[in-house]
C-alpha positions as CSV (number, residue, x, y, z in Angstrom):
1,X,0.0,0.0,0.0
2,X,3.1,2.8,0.9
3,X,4.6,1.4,-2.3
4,X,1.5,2.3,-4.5
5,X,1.4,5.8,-2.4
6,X,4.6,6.5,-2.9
7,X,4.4,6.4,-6.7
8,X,1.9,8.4,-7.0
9,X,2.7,11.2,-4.6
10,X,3.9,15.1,-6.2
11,X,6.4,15.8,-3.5
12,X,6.1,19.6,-4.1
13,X,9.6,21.7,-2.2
14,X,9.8,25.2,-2.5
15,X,12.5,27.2,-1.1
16,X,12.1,30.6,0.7
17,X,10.9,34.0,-1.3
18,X,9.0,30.7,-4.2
19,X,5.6,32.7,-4.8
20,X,3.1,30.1,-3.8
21,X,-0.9,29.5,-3.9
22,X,-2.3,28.1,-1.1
23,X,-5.7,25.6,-1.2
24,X,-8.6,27.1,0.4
25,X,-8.3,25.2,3.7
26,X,-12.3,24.8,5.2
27,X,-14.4,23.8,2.0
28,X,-17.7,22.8,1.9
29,X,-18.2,20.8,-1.3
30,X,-21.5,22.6,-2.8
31,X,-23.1,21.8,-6.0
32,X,-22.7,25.8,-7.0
33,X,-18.9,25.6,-5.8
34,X,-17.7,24.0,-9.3
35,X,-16.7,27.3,-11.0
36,X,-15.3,29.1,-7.9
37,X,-11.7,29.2,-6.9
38,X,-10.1,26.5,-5.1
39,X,-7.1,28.6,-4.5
40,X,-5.7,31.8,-3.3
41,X,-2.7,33.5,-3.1
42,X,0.0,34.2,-4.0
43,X,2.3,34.6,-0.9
44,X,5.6,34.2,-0.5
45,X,7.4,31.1,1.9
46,X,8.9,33.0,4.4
47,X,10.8,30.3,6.2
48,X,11.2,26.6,5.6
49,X,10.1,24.9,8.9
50,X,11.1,21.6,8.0
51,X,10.8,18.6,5.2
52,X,7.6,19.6,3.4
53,X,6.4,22.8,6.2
54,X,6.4,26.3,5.6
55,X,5.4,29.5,6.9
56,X,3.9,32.2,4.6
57,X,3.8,35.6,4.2
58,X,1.5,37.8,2.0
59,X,3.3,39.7,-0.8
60,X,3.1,42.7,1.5
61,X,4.9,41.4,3.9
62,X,2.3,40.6,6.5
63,X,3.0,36.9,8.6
64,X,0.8,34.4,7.9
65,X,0.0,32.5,11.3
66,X,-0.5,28.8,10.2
67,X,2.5,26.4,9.2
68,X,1.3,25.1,5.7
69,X,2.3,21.8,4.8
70,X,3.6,21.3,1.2
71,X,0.5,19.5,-0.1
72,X,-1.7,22.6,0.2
73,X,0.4,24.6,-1.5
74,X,1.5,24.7,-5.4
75,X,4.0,26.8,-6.9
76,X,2.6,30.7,-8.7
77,X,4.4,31.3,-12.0
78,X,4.3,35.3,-12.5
């Protein structure tokens, strides 16, 4: 089963300053919610916590509280 996983996985690493969306995190799955965005953004990784964490930061320079993990987040090409 970890071998199947691990095949399939996108192991996504950014490094710090990589513009970055993040995935809406509370979603309610409506029938209306097809056409709206899934994502927001873009920030910028402020620090690298650890293997696949990251704090954020808004383009204006404003902390973002959360640690994000890796998986929620996918790479903004400007």
């Amino acid at each position: 089963m970890a071998r199947f996983y691990n095949r399939k996985v996108i192991v996504r690493q950014f490094k710090e300053i990589d513009p970055v969306l993040r995935l809406f995190k509370a979603r309610k799955p409506k029938k209306q919610d097809k056409l709206n965005p899934k994502w927001e953004g873009p920030y910028k990784i402020r620090r690298v916590i650890g293997p696949g964490t990251y704090e954020l930061e808004e383009l204006s320079g404003k902390s973002i509280k959360h640690i994000w993990h890796g998986i929620y987040l996918k790479r903004y090409y400007t």
